[in-house]
C-alpha positions in Angstrom: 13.9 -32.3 -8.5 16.0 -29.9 -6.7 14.1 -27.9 -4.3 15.0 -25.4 -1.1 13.5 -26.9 2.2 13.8 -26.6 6.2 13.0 -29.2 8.4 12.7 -26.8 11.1 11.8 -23.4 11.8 14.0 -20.7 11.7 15.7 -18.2 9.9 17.9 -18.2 6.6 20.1 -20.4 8.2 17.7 -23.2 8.0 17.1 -23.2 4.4 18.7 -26.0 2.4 18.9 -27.7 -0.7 17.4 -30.8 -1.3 16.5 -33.3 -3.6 12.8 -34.3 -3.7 10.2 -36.1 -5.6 8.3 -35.0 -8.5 5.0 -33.5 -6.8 2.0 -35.4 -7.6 -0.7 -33.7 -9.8 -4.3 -33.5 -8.3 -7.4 -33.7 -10.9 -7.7 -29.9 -10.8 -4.0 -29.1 -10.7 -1.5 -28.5 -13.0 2.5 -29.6 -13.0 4.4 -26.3 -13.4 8.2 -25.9 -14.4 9.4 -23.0 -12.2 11.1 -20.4 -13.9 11.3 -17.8 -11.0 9.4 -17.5 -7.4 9.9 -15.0 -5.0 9.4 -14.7 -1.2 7.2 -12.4 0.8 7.4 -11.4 4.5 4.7 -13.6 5.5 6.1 -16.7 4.0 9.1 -15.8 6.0 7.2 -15.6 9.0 5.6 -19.2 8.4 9.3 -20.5 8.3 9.6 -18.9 11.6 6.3 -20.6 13.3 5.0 -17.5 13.7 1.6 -18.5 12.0 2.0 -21.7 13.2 -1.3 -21.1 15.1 -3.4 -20.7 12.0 -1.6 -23.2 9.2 0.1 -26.4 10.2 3.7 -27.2 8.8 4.4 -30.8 7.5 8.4 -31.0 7.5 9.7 -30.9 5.3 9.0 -27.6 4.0 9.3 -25.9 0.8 8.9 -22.2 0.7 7.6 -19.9 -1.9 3.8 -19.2 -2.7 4.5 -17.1 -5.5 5.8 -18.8 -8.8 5.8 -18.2 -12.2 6.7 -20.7 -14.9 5.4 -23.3 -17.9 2.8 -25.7 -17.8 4.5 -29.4 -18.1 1.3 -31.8 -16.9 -1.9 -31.3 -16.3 -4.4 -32.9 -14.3 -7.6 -35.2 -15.0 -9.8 -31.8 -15.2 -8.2 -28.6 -15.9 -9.6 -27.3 -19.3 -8.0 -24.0 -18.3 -4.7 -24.6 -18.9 -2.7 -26.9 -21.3 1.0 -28.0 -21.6 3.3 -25.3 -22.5 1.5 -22.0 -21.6 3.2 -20.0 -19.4 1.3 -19.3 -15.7 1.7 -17.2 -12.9 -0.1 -17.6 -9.9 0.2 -17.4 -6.2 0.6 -20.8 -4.8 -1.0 -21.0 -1.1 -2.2 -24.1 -0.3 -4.0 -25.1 3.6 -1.2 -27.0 4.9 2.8 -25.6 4.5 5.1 -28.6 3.0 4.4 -32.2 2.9 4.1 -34.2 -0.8 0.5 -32.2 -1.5 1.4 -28.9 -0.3 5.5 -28.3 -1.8 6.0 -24.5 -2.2 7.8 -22.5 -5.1 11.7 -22.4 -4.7 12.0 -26.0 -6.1 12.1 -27.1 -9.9 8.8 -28.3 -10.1 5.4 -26.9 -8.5 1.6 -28.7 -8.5 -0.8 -26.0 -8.5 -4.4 -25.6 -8.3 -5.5 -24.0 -11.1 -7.8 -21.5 -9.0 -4.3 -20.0 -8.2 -3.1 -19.9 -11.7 -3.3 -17.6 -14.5 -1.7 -17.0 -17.9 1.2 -15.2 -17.9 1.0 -11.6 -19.4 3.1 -11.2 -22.3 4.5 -8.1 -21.1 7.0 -8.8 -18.1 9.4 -11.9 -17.9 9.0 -14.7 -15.9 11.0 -12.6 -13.1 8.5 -10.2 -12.8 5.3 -12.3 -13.3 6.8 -14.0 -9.8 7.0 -10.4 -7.9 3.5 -9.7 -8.7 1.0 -12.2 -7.1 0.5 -12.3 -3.0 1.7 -8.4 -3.2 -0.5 -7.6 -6.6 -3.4 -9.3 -5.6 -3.5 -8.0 -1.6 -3.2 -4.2 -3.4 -6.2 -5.5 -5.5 -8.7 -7.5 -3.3 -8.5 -4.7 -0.4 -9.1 -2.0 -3.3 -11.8 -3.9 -4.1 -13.6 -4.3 -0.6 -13.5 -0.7 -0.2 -15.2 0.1 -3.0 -12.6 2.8 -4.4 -13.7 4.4 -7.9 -13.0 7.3 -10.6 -12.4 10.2 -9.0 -11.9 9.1 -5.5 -9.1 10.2 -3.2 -7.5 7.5 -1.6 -4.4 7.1 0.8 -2.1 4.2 0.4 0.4 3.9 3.9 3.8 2.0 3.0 3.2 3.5 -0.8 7.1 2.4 -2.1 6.6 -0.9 -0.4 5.7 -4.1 -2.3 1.8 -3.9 -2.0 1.8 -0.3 -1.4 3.4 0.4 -5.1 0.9 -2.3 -6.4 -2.0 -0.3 -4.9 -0.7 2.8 -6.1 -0.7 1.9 -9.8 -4.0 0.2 -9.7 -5.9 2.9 -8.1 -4.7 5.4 -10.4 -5.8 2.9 -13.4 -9.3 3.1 -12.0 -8.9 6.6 -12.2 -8.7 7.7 -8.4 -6.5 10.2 -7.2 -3.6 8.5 -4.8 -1.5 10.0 -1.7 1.3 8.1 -0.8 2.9 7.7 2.8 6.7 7.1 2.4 10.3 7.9 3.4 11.8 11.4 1.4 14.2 9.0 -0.4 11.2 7.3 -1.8 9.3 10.7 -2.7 10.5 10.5 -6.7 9.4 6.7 -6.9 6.2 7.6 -5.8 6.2 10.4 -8.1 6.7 8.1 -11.4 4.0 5.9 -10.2 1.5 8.8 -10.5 0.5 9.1 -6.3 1.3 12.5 -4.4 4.0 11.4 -1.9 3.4 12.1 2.1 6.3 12.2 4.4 5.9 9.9 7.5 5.6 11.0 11.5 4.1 13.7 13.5 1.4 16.2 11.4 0.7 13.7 9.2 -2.7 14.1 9.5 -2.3 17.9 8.9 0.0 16.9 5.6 -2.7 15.0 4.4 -5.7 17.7 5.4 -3.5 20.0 3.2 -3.6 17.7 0.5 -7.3 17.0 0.9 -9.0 19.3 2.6 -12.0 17.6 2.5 -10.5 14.2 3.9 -10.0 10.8 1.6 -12.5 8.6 0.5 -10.4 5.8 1.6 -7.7 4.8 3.4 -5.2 1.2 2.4 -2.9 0.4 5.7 -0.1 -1.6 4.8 2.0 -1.3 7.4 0.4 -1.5 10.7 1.8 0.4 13.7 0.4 3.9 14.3 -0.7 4.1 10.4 -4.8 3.7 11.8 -4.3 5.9 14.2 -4.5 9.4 11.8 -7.8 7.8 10.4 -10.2 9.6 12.2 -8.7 12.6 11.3 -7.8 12.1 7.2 -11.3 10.1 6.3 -14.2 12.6 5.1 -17.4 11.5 6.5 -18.8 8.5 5.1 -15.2 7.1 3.8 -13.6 3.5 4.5 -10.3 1.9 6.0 -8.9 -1.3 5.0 -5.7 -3.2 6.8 -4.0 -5.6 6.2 -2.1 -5.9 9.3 -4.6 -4.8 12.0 -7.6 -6.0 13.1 -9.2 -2.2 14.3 -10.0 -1.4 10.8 -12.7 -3.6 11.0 -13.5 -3.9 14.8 -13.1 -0.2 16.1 -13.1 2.0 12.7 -16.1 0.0 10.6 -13.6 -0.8 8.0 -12.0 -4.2 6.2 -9.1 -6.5 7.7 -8.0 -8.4 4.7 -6.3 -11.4 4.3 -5.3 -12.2 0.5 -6.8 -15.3 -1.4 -6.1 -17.1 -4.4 -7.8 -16.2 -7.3 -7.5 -16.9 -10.5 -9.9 -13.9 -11.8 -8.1 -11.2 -10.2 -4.7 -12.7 -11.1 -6.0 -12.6 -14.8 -7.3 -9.2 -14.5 -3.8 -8.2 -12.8 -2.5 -9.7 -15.8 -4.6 -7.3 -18.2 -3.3 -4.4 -16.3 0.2 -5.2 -17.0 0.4 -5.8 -20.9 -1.9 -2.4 -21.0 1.1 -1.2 -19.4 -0.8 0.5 -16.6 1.1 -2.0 -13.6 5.1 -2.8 -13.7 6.9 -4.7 -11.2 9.6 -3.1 -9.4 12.7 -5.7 -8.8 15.2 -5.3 -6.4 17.4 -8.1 -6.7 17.6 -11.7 -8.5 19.1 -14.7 -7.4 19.6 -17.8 -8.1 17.8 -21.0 -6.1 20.8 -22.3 -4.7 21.1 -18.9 -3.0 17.8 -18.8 -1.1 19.0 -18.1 2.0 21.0 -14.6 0.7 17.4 -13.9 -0.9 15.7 -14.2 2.6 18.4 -11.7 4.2 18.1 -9.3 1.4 14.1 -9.3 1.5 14.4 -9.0 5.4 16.9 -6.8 6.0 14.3 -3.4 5.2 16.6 -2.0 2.5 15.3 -3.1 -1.2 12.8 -1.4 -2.6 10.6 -3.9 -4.6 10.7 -7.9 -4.5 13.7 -9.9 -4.3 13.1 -12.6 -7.0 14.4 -16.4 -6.9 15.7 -17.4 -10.8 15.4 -21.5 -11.0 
């Protein structure tokens, strides 16, 4: 099967294409026939060792956690799923490349079926593989924090691929959602249903205007100074969840998340877009052999949305 790898770490420059063997299906996995994947800034930073600390690499390695695709073997016990439905799911596995552990960008993927789900009917195969790692990090810190119906919340890096995830879920359970973002981003914001906040100093007096009262919680998704209005935007007795920095949980009582595979929230992701109440935003779409332009353009800052991989 064809299949982008790098041997070593690096940047774009290190991605290839290859031609591999077909991965071998585990009892509780599934053979899945990629139709798109699509790369995230973590999985970038694995191909750069900078997680090499936490998850070891097995060169070669194929990148790509997200995936989605059609069902073309299944394992010795996997009454979930059968050949031909069409599955999305996000892909992470314990140990990056290696026979077991091949990522997304290749023609062929073996998945757990814990990372799996069906396909919603509503969005193509492109935007099924924009949604998982983003969708279900919006989802699973919304969830820790307890945010309900009637709820203020404020989502930091709200145009951003997790950020536009969380806005749209929150405002499905019926809370009411600021949004910290870039002017040029304001109308985006806007269509997604969240009140947009303009970045830098008096933030914290922008959001007090907003809610006087303070939010009932707060969803950091870009790290930097974003904790650091906290104290002054959360009304007594609210919670902070991050992503990127640890002080939510070890100085401000909050949640530091890191994103798991789960077939149950995918699924109920999946509800939520053919209700119509979440929609992918794409940036760009390329084709596989053109991995590498797909790294630069989801690096580079300047696309709003995920760049998606077509195989």
């Amino acid at each position: 099967m064809r299949a982008i790898t790098y041997s070593r770490y690096g940047g774009p420059d290190v991605l290839e294409t290859t031609d591999l063997p077909t991965p071998k299906v585990g009892p509780d996995s599934v053979l899945v026939r990629v139709r798109a994947a699509s790369g995230n800034p973590v999985g970038w930073q694995v191909g750069e060792g900078d997680v090499d600390q936490v998850m070891d690499a097995v060169f070669p390695v194929v990148p790509g956690w997200d995936v989605a695709g059609v069902v073309e073997r299944v394992g010795l016990d996997t009454p979930e799923l059968q050949v031909g439905d069409e599955v999305y799911g996000y892909v992470r596995k314990d140990v990056v490349g290696g026979e077991v552990s091949g990522g997304t960008f290749a023609e062929l993927v073996a998945a757990p079926v814990r990372t799996l789900a069906r396909k919603p009917a509503a969005w193509s195969f492109e935007e099924a593989a924009a949604v998982p790692l983003a969708g279900l990090t919006a989802y699973q810190t919304i969830r820790r924090t307890g945010l309900a119906a009637g709820q203020t919340v404020l989502v930091h890096a709200a145009a951003g691929g997790v950020g536009s995830f969380a806005v749209q879920i929150a405002k499905a359970l019926g809370a009411r959602v600021l949004g910290t973002a870039s002017e040029r981003n304001h109308d985006f914001l806007r269509s997604l249903g969240a009140e947009p906040v303009t970045y830098g100093d008096g933030l914290a007096e922008r959001v007090r205007a907003l809610a006087p009262e303070g939010v009932d919680v707060v969803l950091d998704y870009v790290g930097g100074d974003a904790l650091d209005s906290v104290p002054q935007v959360l009304r007594d007795g609210g919670t902070v969840a991050s992503i990127t920095d640890a002080r939510a949980r070890d100085e401000l009582g909050g949640h530091y998340v890191w994103v798991r595979p789960d077939a149950a929230d995918l699924a109920e992701l999946a509800r939520l877009g053919d209700e119509g109440l979440l929609r992918p935003e794409i940036a760009e779409v390329f084709d596989l052999a053109d991995a590498a332009d797909a790294h630069r353009a989801s690096q580079s800052g300047h696309v709003r949305g995920k760049v998606v991989v077509r195989v």
